[in-house]
PAMINU-377530 format. One record per residue (C-alpha): residue in one letter; x, y, z. Coordinates in pm, whole numbers, plus 50000, padded with zeros to 5 digits. Last residue first. Layout:
N
AXYZ ...
This chain:
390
X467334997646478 X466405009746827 X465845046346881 X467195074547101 X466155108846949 X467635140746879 X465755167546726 X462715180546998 X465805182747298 X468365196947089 X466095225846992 X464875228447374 X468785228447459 X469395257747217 X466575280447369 X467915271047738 X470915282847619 X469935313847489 X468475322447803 X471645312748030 X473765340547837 X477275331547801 X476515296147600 X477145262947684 X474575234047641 X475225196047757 X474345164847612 X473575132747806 X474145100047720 X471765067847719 X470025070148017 X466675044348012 X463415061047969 X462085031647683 X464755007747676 X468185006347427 X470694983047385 X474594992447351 X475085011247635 X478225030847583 X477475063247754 X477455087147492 X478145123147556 X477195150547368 X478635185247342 X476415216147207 X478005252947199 X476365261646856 X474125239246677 X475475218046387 X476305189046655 X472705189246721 X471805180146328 X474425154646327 X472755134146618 X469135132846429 X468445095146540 X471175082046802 X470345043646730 X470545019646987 X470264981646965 X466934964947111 X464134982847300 X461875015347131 X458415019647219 X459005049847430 X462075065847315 X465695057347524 X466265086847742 X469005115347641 X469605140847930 X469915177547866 X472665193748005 X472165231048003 X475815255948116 X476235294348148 X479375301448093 X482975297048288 X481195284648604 X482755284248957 X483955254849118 X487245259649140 X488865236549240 X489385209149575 X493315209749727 X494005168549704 X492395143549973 X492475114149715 X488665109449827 X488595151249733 X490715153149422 X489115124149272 X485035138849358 X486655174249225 X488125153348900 X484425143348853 X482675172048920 X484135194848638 X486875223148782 X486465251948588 X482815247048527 X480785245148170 X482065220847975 X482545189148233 X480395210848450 X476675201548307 X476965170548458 X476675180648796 X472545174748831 X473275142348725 X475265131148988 X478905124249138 X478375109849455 X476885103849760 X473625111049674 X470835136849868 X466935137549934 X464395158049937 X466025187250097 X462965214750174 X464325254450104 X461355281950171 X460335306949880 X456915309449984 X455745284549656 X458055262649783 X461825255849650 X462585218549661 X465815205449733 X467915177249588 X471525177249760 X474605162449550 X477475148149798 X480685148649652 X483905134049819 X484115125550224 X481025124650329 X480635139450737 X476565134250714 X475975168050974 X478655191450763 X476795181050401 X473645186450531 X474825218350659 X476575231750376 X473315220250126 X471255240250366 X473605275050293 X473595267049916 X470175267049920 X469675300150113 X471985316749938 X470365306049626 X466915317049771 X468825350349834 X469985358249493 X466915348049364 X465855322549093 X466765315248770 X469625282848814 X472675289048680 X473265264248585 X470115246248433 X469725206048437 X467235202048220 X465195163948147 X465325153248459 X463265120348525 X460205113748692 X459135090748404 X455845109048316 X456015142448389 X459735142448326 X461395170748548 X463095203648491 X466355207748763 X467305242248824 X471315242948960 X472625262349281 X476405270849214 X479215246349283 X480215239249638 X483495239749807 X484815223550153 X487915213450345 X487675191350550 X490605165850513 X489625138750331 X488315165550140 X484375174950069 X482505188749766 X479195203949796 X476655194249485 X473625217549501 X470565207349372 X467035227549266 X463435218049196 X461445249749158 X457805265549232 X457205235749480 X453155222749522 X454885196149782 X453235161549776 X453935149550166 X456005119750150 X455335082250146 X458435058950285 X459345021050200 X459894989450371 X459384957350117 X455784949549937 X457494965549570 X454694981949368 X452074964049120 X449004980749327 X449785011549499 X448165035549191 X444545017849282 X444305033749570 X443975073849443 X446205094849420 X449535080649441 X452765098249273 X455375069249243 X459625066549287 X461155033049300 X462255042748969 X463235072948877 X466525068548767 X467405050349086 X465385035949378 X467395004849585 X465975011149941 X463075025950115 X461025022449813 X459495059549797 X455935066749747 X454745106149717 X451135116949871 X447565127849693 X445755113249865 X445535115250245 X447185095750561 X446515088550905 X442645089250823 X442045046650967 X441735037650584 X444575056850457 X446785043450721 X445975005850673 X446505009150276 X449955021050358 X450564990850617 X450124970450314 X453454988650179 X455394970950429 X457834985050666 X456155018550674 X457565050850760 X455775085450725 X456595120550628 X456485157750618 X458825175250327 X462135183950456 X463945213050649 X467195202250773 X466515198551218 X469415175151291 X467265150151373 X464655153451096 X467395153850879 X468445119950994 X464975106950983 X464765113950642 X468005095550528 X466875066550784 X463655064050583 X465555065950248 X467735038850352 X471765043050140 X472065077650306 X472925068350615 X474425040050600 X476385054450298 X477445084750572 X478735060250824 X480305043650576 X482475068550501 X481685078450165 X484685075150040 X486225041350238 X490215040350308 X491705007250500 X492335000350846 X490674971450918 X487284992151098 X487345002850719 X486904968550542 X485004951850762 X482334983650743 X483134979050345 X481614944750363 X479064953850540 X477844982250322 X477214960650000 X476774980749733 X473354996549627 X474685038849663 X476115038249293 X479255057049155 X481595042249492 X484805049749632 X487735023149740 X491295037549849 X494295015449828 X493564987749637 X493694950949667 X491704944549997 X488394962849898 X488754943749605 X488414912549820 X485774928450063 X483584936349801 X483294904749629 X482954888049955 X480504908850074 X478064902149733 X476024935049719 X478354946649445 X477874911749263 X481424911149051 X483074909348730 X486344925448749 X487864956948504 X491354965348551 X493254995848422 X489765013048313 X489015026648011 X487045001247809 X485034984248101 X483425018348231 X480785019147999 X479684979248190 X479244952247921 X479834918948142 X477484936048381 X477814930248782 X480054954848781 X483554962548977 X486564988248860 X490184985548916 X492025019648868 X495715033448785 X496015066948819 X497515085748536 X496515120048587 X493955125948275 X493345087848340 X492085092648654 X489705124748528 X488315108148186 X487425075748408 X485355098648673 X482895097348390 X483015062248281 X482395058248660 X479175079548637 X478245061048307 X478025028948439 X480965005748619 X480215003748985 X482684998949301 X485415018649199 X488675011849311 X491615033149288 X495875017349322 X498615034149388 X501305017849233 X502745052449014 X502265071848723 X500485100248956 X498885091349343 X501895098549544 X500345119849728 X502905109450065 X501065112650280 X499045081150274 X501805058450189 X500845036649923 X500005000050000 
């Protein structure tokens, strides 16, 4: 193993892991090899993005403690690009001596969504009212003895992602055909904006965050579909956000990024609906439009590096790309030419070969020095490009 203080992290045996290999850890790929680190990556698929650019790619369950523990063992620090690993095995893994980013602490935390709201509830972060259940027959129990009222949010407890195990219920009916397991219902906020802020954290302490972002949301498949930084609000609801995010971030402890989902009411106030360890969507943007993108901040912080600058050079839209409804089988990027005609456009393809109605293929992202104009540009990208099967 590498001396800690040493920093010898460039062209040399240090050794990253990366427990997941989709398009987050492709991402943080551009940034390790940009300095030469050498990195071993885990996924369960055969055909992970992050296969072609790392030094050392296993197959492995990331719930599976043994698989965990026994990469855990080879490298020097381990990180994660997805929350559903197994926790245990990287609680062995620290209490031995070895370096975990997100403390585990934190994952524990954050990994439940039930514990993640009772945490803020503890340490008094403003967050939409809720309610516990450990089955979702208890649900039906609540509604029927007046604990609980339609309309109202359902959250799996565990294993969510990309909009899934996420449901608006209004009326009884909308519970059948969900998971049985533990899960959480929220309070339906009428919100004027959905924003994130992503604060970076060292090994060390020190902090940074990038500017507040405007998220625009999928009707349907409670998805983003804009990412806008800077986000059009006020001055002071900013300050207010990025004040929150600082204390959510100082009361978890992470160690690397930690994006924080807030909703901005209709009177202006800040709720937290829910955070992510990690690089995230709502950072994307910053590979083209930031000084320092996410990724290399999330390396420079587990490594425990001075964090960037995370100010924005222009004003930056990413615009996620979602395989069409009624399309599954092998991807084709209709109309892809057409965007790269537009000025200030970038996309990114994330190496999934087959396609699925609402599943993330790429993103593209939108710079331009007035937000406006980008916004106008990312609606044109948005109605020409589209993710098809052959």
């Amino acid at each position: 193993m590498s001396d800690q203080n040493s920093k010898n992290y460039f062209s040399s045996t240090f050794k990253l892991g990366i427990l997941g290999g989709g398009q987050l850890g492709k991402m943080l790929l551009y940034e390790t090899r940009k300095f030469d680190i050498h990195t071993i990556i885990m996924d369960a698929s055969p055909e992970a993005p992050c296969k072609i650019a790392c030094n050392e790619f296993i197959q492995g369950d990331l719930m599976d403690f043994e698989s965990v523990y026994k990469l855990g063992k080879r490298v020097d620090i381990l990180t994660i690009e997805i929350e559903n690993v197994n926790v245990k095995a990287l609680e062995k893994l620290e209490a031995e001596g070895h370096r975990i980013f997100p403390p585990t602490k934190a994952l524990r935390t954050i990994q439940n969504k039930a514990t993640q709201k009772l945490f803020y509830v503890d340490h008094e972060i403003p967050t939409a009212q809720f309610m516990r259940f450990a089955y979702r027959s208890e649900i039906s129990d609540s509604i029927e003895n007046k604990g609980l009222d339609f309309p109202f949010i359902w959250k799996a407890a565990q294993f969510g992602y990309d909009g899934q195990g996420v449901k608006v219920i209004r009326k009884p009916e909308d519970l059948d055909g969900l998971p049985a397991g533990e899960c959480i219902t929220e309070e339906l906020i009428d919100f004027k904006n959905e924003l994130a802020v992503i604060v970076a954290r060292s090994a060390s302490g020190e902090v940074k965050t990038y500017p507040v972002v405007e998220m625009e949301f999928h009707p349907e498949a409670n998805q983003v579909e804009y990412v806008i930084c800077p986000a059009r609000i006020d001055h002071k609801v900013a300050e207010k956000a990025q004040e929150i995010a600082l204390k959510v971030s100082d009361k978890i402890q992470h160690v690397g990024l930690l994006a924080v989902e807030m909703f901005q009411t209709k009177d202006d106030k800040i709720l937290v609906n829910e955070v992510a360890p990690r690089p995230h969507n709502s950072g994307h943007y910053s590979i083209e439009a930031s000084y320092t993108n996410q990724f290399e901040q999330h390396i420079r912080a587990i490594l425990d590096l001075p964090l960037g600058n995370t100010e924005s050079k222009v004003a930056g839209i990413m615009v996620n790309l979602v395989g069409a409804e009624g399309h599954t089988g092998d991807v084709v990027y209709e109309n892809i030419t057409d965007i790269l005609r537009l000025d200030g456009v970038t996309p990114h393809i994330y190496g999934k070969k087959q396609t699925r109605p609402f599943r993330k293929m790429g993103h593209v992202t939108i710079v331009n020095q007035d937000v406006n104009r980008a916004r106008e540009i990312a609606q044109q990208v948005k109605e020409r490009i589209q993710v098809i099967s052959k």
